[in-house]
mmCIF file of the N, C-alpha and C atoms, coordinates in Angstrom:
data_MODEL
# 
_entry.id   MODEL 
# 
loop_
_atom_site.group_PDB 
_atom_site.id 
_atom_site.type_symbol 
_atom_site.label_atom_id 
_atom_site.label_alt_id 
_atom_site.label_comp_id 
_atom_site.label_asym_id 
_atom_site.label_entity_id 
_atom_site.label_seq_id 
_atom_site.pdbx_PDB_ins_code 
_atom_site.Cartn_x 
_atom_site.Cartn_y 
_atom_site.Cartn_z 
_atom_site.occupancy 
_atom_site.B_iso_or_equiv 
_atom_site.pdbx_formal_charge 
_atom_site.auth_seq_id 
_atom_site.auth_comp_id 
_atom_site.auth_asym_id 
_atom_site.auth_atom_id 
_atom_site.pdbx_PDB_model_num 
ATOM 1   N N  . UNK A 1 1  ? 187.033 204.460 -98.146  1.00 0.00 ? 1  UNK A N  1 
ATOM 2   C CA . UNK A 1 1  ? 187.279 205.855 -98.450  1.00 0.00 ? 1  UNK A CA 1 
ATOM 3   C C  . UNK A 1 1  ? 188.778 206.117 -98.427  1.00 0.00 ? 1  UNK A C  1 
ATOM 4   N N  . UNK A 1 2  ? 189.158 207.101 -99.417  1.00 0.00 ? 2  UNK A N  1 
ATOM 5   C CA . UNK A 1 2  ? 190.552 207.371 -99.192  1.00 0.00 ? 2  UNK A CA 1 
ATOM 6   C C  . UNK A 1 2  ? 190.898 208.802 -98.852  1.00 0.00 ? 2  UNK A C  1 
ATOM 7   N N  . UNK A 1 3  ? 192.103 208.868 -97.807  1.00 0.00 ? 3  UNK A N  1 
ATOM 8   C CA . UNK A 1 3  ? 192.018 210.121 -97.129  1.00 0.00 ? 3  UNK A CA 1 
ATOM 9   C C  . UNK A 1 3  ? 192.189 211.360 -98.087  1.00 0.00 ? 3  UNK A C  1 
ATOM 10  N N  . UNK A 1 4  ? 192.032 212.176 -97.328  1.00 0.00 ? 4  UNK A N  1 
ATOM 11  C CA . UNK A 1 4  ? 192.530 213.555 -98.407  1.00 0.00 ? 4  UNK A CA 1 
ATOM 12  C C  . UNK A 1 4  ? 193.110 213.691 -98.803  1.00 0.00 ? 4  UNK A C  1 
ATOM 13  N N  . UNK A 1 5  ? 194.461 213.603 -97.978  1.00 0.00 ? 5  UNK A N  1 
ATOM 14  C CA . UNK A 1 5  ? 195.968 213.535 -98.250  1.00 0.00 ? 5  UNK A CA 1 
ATOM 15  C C  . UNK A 1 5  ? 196.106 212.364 -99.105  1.00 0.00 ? 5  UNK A C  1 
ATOM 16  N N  . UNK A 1 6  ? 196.301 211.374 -99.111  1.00 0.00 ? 6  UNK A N  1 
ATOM 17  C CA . UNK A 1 6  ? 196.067 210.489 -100.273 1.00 0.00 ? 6  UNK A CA 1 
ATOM 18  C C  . UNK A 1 6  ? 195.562 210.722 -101.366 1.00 0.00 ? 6  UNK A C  1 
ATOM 19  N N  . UNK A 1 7  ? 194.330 211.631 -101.510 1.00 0.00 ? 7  UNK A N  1 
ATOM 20  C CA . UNK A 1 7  ? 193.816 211.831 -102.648 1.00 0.00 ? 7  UNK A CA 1 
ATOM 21  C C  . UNK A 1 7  ? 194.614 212.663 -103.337 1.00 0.00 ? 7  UNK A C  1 
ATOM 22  N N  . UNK A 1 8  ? 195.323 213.707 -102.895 1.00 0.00 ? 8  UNK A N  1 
ATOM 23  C CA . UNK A 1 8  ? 196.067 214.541 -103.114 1.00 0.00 ? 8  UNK A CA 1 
ATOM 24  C C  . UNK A 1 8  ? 197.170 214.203 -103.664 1.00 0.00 ? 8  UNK A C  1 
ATOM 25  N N  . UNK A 1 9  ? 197.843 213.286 -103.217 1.00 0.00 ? 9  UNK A N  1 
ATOM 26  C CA . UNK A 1 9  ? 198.751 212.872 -103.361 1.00 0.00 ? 9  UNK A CA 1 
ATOM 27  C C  . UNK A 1 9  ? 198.936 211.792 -105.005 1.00 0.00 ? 9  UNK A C  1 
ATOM 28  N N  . UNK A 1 10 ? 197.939 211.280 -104.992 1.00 0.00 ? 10 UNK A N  1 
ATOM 29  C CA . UNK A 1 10 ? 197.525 210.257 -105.913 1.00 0.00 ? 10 UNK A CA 1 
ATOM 30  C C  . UNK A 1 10 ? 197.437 211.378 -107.565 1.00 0.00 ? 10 UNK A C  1 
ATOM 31  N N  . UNK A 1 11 ? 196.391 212.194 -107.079 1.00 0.00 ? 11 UNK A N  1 
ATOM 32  C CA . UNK A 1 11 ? 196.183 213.340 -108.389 1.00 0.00 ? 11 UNK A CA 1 
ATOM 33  C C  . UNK A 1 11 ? 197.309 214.131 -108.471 1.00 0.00 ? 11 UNK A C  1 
ATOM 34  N N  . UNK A 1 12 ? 198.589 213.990 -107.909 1.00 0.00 ? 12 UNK A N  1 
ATOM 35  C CA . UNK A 1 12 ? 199.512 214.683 -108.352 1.00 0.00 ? 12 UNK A CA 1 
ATOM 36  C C  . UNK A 1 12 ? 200.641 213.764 -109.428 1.00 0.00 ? 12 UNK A C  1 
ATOM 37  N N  . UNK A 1 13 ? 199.732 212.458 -108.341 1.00 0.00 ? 13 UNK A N  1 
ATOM 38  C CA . UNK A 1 13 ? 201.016 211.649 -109.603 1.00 0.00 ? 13 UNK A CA 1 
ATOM 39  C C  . UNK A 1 13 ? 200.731 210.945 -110.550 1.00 0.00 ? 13 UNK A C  1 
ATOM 40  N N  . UNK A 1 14 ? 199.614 210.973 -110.485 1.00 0.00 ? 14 UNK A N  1 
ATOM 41  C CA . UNK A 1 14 ? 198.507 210.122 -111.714 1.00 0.00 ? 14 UNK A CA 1 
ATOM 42  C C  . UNK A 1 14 ? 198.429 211.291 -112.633 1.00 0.00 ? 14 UNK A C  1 
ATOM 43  N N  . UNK A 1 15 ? 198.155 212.804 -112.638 1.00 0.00 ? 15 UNK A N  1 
ATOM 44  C CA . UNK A 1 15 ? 197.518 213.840 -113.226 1.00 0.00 ? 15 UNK A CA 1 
ATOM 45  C C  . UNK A 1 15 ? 195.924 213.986 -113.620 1.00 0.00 ? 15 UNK A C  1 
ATOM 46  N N  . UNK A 1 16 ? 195.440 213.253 -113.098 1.00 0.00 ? 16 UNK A N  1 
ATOM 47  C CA . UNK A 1 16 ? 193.982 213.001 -112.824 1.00 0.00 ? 16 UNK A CA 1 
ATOM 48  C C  . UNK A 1 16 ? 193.413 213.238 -111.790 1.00 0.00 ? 16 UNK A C  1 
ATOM 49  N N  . UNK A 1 17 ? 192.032 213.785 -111.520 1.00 0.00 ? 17 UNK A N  1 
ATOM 50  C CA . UNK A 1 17 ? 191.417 213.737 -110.094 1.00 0.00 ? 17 UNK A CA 1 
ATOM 51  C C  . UNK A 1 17 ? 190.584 212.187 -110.273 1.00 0.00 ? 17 UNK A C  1 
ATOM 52  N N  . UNK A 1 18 ? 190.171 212.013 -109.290 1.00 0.00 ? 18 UNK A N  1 
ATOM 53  C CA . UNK A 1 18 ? 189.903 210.501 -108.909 1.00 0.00 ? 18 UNK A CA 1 
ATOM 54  C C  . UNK A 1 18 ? 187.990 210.223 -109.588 1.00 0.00 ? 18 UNK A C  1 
ATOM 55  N N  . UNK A 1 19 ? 187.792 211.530 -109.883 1.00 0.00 ? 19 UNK A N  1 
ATOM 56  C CA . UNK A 1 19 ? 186.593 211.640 -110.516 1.00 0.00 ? 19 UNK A CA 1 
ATOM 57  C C  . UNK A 1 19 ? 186.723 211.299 -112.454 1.00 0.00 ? 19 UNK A C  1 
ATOM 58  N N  . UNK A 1 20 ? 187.493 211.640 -112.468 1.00 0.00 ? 20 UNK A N  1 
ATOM 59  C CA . UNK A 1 20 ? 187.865 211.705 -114.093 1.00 0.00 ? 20 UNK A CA 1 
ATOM 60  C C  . UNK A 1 20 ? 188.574 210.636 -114.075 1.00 0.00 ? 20 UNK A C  1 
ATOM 61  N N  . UNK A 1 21 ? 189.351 209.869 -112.843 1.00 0.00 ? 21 UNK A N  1 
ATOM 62  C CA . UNK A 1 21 ? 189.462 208.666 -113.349 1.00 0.00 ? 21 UNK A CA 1 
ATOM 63  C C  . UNK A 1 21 ? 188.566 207.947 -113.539 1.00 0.00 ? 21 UNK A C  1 
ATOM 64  N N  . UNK A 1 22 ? 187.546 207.840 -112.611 1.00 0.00 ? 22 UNK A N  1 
ATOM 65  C CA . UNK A 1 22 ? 186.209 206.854 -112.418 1.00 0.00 ? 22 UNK A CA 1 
ATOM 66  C C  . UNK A 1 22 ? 185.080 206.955 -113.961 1.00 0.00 ? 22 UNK A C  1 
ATOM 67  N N  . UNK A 1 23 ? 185.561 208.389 -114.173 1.00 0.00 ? 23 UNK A N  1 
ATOM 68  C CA . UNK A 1 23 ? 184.728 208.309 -115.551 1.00 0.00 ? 23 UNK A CA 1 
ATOM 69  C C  . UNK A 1 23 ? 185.118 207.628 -117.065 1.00 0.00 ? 23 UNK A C  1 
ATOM 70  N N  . UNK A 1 24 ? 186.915 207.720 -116.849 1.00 0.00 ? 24 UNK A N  1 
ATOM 71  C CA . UNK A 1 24 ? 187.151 207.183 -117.938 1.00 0.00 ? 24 UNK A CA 1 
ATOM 72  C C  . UNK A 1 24 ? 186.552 205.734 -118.381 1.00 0.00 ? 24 UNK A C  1 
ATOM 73  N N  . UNK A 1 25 ? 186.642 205.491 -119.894 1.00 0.00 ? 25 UNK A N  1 
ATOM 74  C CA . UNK A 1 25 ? 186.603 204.346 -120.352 1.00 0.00 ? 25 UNK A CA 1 
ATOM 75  C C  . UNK A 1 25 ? 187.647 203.037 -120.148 1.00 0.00 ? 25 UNK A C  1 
ATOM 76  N N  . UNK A 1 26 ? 187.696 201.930 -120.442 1.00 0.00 ? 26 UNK A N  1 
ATOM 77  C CA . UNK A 1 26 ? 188.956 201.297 -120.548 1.00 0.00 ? 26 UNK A CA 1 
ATOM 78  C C  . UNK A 1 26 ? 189.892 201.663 -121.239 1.00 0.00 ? 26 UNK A C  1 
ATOM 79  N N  . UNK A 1 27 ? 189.530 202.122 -122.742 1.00 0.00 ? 27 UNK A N  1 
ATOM 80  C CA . UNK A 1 27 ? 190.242 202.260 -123.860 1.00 0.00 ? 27 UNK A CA 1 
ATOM 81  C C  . UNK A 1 27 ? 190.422 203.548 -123.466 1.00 0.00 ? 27 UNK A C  1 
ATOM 82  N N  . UNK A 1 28 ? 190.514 204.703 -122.970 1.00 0.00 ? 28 UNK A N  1 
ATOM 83  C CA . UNK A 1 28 ? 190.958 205.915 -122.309 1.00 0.00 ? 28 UNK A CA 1 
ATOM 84  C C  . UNK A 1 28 ? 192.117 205.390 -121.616 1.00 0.00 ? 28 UNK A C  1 
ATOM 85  N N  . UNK A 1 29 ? 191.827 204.836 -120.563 1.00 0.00 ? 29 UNK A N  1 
ATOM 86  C CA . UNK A 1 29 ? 192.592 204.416 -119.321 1.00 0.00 ? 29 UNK A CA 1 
ATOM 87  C C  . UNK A 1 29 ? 193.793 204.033 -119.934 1.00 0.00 ? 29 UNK A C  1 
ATOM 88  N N  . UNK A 1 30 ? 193.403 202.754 -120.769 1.00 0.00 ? 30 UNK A N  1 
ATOM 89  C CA . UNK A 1 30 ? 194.888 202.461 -121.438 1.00 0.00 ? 30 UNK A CA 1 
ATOM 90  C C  . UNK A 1 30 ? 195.522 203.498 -122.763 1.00 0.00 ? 30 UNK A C  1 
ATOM 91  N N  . UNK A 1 31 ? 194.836 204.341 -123.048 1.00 0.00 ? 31 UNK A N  1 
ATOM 92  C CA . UNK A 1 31 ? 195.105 205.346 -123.894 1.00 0.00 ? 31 UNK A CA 1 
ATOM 93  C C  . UNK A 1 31 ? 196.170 206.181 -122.952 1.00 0.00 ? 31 UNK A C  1 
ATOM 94  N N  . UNK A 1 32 ? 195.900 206.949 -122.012 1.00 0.00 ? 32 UNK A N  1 
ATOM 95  C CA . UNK A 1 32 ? 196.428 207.735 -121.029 1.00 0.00 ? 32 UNK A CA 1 
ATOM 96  C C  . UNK A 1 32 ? 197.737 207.036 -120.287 1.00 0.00 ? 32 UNK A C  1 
ATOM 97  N N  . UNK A 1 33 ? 197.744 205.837 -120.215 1.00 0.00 ? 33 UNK A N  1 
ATOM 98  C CA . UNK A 1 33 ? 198.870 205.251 -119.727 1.00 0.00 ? 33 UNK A CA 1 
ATOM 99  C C  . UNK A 1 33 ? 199.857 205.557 -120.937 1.00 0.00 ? 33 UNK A C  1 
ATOM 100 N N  . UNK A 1 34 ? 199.677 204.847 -121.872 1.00 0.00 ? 34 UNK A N  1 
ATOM 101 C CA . UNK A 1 34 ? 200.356 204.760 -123.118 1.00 0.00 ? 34 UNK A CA 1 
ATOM 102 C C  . UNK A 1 34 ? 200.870 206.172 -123.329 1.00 0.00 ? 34 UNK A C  1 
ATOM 103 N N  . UNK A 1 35 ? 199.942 207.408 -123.584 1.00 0.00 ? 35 UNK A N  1 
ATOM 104 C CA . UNK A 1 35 ? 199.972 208.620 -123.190 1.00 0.00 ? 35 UNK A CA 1 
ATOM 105 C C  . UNK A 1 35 ? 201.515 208.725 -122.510 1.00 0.00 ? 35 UNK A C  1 
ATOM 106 N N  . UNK A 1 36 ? 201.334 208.608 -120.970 1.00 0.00 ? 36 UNK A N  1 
ATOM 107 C CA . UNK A 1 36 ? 202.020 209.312 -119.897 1.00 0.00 ? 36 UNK A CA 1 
ATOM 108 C C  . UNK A 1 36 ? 203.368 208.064 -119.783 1.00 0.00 ? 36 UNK A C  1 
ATOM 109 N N  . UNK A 1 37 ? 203.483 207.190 -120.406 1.00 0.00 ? 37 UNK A N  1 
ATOM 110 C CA . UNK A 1 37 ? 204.422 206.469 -120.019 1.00 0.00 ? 37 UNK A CA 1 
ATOM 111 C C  . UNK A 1 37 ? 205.046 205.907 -121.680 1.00 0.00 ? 37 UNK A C  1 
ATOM 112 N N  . UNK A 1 38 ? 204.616 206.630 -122.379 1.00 0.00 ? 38 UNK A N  1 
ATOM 113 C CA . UNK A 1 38 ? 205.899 206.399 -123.933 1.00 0.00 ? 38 UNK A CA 1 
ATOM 114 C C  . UNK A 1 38 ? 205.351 204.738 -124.253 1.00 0.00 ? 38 UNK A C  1 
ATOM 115 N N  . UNK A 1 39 ? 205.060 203.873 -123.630 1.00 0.00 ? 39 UNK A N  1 
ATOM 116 C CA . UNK A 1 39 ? 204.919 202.466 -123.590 1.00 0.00 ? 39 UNK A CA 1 
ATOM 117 C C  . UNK A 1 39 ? 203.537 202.169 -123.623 1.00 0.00 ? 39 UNK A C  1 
ATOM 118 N N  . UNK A 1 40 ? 203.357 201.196 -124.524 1.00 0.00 ? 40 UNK A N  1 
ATOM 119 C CA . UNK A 1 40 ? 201.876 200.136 -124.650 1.00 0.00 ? 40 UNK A CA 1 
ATOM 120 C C  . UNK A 1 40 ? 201.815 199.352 -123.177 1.00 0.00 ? 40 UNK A C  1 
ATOM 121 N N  . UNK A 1 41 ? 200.788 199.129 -122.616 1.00 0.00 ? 41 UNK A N  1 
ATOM 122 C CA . UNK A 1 41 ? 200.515 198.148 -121.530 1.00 0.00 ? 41 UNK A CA 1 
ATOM 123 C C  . UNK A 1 41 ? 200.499 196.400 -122.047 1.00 0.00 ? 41 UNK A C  1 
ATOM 124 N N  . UNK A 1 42 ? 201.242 195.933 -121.345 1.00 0.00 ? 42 UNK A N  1 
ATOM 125 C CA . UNK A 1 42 ? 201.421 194.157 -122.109 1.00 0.00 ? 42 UNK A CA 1 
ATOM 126 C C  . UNK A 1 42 ? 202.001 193.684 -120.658 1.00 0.00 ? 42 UNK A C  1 
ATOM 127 N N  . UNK A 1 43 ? 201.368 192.393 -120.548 1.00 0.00 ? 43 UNK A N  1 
ATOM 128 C CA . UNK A 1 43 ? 201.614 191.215 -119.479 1.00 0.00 ? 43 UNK A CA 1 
ATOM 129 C C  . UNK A 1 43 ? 202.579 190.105 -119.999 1.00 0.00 ? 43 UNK A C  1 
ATOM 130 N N  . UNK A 1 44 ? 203.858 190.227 -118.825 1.00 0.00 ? 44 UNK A N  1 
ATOM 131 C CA . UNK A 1 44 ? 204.884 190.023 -119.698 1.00 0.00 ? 44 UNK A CA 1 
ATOM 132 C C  . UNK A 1 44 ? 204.731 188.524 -118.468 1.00 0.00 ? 44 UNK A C  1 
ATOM 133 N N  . UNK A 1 45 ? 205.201 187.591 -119.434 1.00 0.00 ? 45 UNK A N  1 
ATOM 134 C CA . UNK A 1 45 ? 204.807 185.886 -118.652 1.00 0.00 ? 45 UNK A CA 1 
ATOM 135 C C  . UNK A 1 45 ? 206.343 186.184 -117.895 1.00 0.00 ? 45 UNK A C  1 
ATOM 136 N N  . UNK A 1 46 ? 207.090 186.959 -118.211 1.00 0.00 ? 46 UNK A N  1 
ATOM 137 C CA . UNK A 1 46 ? 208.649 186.669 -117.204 1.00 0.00 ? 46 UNK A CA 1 
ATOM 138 C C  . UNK A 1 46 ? 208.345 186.612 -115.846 1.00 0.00 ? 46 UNK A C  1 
ATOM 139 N N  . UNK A 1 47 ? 208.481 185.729 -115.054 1.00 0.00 ? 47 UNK A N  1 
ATOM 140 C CA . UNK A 1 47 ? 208.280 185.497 -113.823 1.00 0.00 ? 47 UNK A CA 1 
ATOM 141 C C  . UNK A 1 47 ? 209.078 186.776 -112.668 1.00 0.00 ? 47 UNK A C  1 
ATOM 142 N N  . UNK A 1 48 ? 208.491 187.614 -112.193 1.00 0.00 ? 48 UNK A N  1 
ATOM 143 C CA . UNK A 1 48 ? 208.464 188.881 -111.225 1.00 0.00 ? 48 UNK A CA 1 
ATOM 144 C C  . UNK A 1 48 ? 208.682 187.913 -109.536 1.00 0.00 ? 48 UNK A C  1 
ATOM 145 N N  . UNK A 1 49 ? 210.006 187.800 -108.892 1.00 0.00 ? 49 UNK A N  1 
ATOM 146 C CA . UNK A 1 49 ? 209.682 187.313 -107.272 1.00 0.00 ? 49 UNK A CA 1 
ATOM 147 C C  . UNK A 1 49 ? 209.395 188.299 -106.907 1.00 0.00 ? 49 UNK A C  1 
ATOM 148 N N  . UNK A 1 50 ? 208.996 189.498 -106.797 1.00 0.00 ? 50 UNK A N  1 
ATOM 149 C CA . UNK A 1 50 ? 208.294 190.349 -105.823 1.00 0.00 ? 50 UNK A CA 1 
ATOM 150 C C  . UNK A 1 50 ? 207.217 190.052 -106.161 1.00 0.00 ? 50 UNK A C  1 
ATOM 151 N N  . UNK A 1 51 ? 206.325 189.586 -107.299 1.00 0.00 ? 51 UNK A N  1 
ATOM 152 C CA . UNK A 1 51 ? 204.957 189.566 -107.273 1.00 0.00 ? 51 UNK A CA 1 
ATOM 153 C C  . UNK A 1 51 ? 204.684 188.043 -107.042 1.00 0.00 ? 51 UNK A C  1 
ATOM 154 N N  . UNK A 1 52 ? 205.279 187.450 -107.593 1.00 0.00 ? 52 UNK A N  1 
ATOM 155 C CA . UNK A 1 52 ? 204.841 185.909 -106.507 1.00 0.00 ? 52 UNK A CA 1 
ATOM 156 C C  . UNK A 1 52 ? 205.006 185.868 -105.222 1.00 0.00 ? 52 UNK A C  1 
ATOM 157 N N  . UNK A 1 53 ? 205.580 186.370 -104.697 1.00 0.00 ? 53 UNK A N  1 
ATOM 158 C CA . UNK A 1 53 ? 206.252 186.293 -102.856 1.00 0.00 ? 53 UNK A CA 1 
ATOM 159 C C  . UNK A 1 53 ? 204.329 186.714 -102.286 1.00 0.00 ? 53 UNK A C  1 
ATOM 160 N N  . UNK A 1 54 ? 203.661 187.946 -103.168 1.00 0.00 ? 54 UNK A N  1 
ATOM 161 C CA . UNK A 1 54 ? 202.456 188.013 -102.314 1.00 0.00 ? 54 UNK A CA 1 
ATOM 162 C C  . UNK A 1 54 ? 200.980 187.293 -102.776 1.00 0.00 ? 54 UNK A C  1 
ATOM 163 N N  . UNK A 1 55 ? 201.471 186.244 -102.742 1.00 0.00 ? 55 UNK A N  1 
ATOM 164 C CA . UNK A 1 55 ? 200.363 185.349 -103.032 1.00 0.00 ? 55 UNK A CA 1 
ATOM 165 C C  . UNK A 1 55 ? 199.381 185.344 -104.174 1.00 0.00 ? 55 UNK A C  1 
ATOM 166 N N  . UNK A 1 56 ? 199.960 185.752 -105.538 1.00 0.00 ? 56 UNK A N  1 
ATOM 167 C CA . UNK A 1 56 ? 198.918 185.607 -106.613 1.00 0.00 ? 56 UNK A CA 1 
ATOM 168 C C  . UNK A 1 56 ? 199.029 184.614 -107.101 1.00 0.00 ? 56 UNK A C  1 
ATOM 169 N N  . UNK A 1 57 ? 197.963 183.377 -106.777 1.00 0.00 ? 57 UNK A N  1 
ATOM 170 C CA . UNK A 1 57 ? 197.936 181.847 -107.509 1.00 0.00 ? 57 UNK A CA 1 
ATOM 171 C C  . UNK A 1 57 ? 198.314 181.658 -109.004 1.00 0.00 ? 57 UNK A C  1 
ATOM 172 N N  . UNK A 1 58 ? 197.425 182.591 -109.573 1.00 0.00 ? 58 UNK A N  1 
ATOM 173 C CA . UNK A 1 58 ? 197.831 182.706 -111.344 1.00 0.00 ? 58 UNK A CA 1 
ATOM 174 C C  . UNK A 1 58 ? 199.288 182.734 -111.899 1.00 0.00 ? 58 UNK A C  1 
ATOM 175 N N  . UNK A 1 59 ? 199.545 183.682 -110.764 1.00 0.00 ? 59 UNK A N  1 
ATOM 176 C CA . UNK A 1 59 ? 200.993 183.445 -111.243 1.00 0.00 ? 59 UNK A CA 1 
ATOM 177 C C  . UNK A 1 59 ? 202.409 183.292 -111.086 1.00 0.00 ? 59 UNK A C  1 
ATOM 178 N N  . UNK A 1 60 ? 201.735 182.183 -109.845 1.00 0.00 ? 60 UNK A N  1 
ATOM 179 C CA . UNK A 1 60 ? 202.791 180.996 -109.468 1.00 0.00 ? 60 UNK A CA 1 
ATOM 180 C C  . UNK A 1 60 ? 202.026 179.735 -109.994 1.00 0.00 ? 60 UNK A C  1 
ATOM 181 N N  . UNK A 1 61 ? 200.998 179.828 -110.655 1.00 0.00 ? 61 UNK A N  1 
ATOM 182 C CA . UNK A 1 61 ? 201.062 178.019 -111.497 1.00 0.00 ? 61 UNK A CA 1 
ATOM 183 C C  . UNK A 1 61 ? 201.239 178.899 -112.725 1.00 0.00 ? 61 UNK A C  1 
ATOM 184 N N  . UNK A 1 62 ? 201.846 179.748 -113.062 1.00 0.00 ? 62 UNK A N  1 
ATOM 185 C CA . UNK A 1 62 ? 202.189 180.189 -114.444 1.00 0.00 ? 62 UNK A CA 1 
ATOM 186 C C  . UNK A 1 62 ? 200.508 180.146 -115.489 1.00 0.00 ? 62 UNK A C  1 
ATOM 187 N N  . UNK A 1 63 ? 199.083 180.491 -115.026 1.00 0.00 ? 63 UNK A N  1 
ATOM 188 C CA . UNK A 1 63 ? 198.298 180.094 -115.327 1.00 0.00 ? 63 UNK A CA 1 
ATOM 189 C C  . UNK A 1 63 ? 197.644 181.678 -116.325 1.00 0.00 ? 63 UNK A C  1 
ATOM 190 N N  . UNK A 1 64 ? 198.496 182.769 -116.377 1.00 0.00 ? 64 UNK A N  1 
ATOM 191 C CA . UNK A 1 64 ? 198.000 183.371 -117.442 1.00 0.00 ? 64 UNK A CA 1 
ATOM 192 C C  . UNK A 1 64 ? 198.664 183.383 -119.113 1.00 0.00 ? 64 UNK A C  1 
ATOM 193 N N  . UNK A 1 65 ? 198.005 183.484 -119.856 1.00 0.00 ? 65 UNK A N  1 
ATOM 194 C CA . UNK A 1 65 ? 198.374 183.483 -121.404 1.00 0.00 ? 65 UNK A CA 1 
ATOM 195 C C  . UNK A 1 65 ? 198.090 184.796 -121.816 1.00 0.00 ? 65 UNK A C  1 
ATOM 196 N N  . UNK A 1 66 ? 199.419 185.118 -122.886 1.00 0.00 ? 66 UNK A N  1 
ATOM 197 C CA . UNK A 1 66 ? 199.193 186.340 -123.117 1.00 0.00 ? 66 UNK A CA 1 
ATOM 198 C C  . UNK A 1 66 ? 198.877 185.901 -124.421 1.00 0.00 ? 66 UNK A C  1 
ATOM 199 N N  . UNK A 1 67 ? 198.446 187.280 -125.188 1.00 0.00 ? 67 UNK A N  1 
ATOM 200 C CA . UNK A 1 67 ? 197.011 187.532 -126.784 1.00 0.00 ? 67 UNK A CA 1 
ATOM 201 C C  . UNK A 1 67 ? 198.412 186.594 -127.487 1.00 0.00 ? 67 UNK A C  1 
ATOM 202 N N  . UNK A 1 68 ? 199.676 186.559 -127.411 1.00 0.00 ? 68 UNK A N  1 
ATOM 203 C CA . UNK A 1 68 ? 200.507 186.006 -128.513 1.00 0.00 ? 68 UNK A CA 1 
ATOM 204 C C  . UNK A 1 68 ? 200.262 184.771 -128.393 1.00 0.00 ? 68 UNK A C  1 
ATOM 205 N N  . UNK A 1 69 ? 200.012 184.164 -127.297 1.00 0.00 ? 69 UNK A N  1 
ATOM 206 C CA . UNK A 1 69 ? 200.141 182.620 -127.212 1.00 0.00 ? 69 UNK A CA 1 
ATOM 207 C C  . UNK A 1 69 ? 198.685 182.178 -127.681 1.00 0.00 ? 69 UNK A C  1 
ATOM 208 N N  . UNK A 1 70 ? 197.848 182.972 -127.161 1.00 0.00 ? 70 UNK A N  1 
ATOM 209 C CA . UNK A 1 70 ? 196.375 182.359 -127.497 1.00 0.00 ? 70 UNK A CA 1 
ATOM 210 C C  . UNK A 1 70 ? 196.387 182.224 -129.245 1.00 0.00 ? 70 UNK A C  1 
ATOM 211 N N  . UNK A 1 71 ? 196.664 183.770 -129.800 1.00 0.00 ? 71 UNK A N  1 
ATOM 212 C CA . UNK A 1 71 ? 196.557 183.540 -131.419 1.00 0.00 ? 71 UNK A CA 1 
ATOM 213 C C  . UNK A 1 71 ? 197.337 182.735 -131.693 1.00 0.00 ? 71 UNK A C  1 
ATOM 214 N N  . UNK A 1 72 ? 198.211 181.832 -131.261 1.00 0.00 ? 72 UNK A N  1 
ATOM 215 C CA . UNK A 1 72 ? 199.283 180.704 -131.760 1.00 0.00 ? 72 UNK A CA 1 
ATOM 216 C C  . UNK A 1 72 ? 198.577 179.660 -131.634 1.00 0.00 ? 72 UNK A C  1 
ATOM 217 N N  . UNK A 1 73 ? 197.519 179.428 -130.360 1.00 0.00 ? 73 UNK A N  1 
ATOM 218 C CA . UNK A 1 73 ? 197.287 178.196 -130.354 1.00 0.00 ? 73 UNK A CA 1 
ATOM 219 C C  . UNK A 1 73 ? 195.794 178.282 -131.270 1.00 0.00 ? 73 UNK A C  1 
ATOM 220 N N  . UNK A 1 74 ? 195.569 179.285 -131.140 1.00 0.00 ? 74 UNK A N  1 
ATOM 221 C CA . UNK A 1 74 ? 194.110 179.151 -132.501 1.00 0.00 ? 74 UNK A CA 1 
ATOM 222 C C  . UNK A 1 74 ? 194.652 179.024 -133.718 1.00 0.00 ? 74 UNK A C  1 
ATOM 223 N N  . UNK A 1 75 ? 195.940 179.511 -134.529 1.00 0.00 ? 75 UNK A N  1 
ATOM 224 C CA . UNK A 1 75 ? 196.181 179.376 -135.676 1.00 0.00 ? 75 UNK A CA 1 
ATOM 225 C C  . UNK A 1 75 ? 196.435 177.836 -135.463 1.00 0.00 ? 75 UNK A C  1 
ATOM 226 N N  . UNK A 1 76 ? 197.086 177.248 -134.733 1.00 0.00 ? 76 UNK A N  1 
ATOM 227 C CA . UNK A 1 76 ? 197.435 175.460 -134.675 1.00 0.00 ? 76 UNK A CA 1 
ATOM 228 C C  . UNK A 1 76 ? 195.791 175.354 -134.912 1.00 0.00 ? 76 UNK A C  1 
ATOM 229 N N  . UNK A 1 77 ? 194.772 175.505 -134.096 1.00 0.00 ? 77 UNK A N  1 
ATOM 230 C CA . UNK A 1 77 ? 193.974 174.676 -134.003 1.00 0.00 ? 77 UNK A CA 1 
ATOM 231 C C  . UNK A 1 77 ? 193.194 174.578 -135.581 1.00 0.00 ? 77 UNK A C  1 
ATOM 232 N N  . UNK A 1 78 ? 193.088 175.824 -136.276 1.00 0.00 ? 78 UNK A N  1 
ATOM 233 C CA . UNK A 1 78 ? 192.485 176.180 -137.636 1.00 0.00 ? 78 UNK A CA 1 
ATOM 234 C C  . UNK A 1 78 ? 193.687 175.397 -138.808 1.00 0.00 ? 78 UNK A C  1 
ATOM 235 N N  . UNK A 1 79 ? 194.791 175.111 -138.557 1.00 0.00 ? 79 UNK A N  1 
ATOM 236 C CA . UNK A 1 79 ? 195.340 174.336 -139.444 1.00 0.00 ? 79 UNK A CA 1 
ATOM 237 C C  . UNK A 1 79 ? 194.848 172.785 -139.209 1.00 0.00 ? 79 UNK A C  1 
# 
């Protein structure tokens, strides 16, 4: 559960109550980001040390691929 004050706090800076988040869709969710932040959502392979320092395996063996690399390696594979 999250406290009140937290909740409060959260719907002031999200602009959502925590109910209308739970209802959205994905394609909302990332609609509304895009929305509220001028910017598309994209996973950028540049290596972040604040986010490796807390233990995400994926990505300290460098083990995610983003949609550019995958369609590169399917166009290799279809040639």
């Amino acid at each position: 559960m999250i406290s009140n004050e937290a909740r409060i706090i959260l719907e002031k800076n999200i602009g959502l109550s925590l109910n209308q988040i739970s209802e959205l869709t994905l394609s909302d969710e990332i609609n509304y980001v895009k929305a509220k932040t001028g910017k598309a959502l994209i996973f950028s392979r540049k290596r972040d040390s604040r986010k490796i320092g807390r233990g995400n395996p994926l990505l300290a063996r460098k083990r995610f691929t983003t949609m550019e690399e995958l369609n590169t390696k399917i166009d290799a594979l279809q040639k």
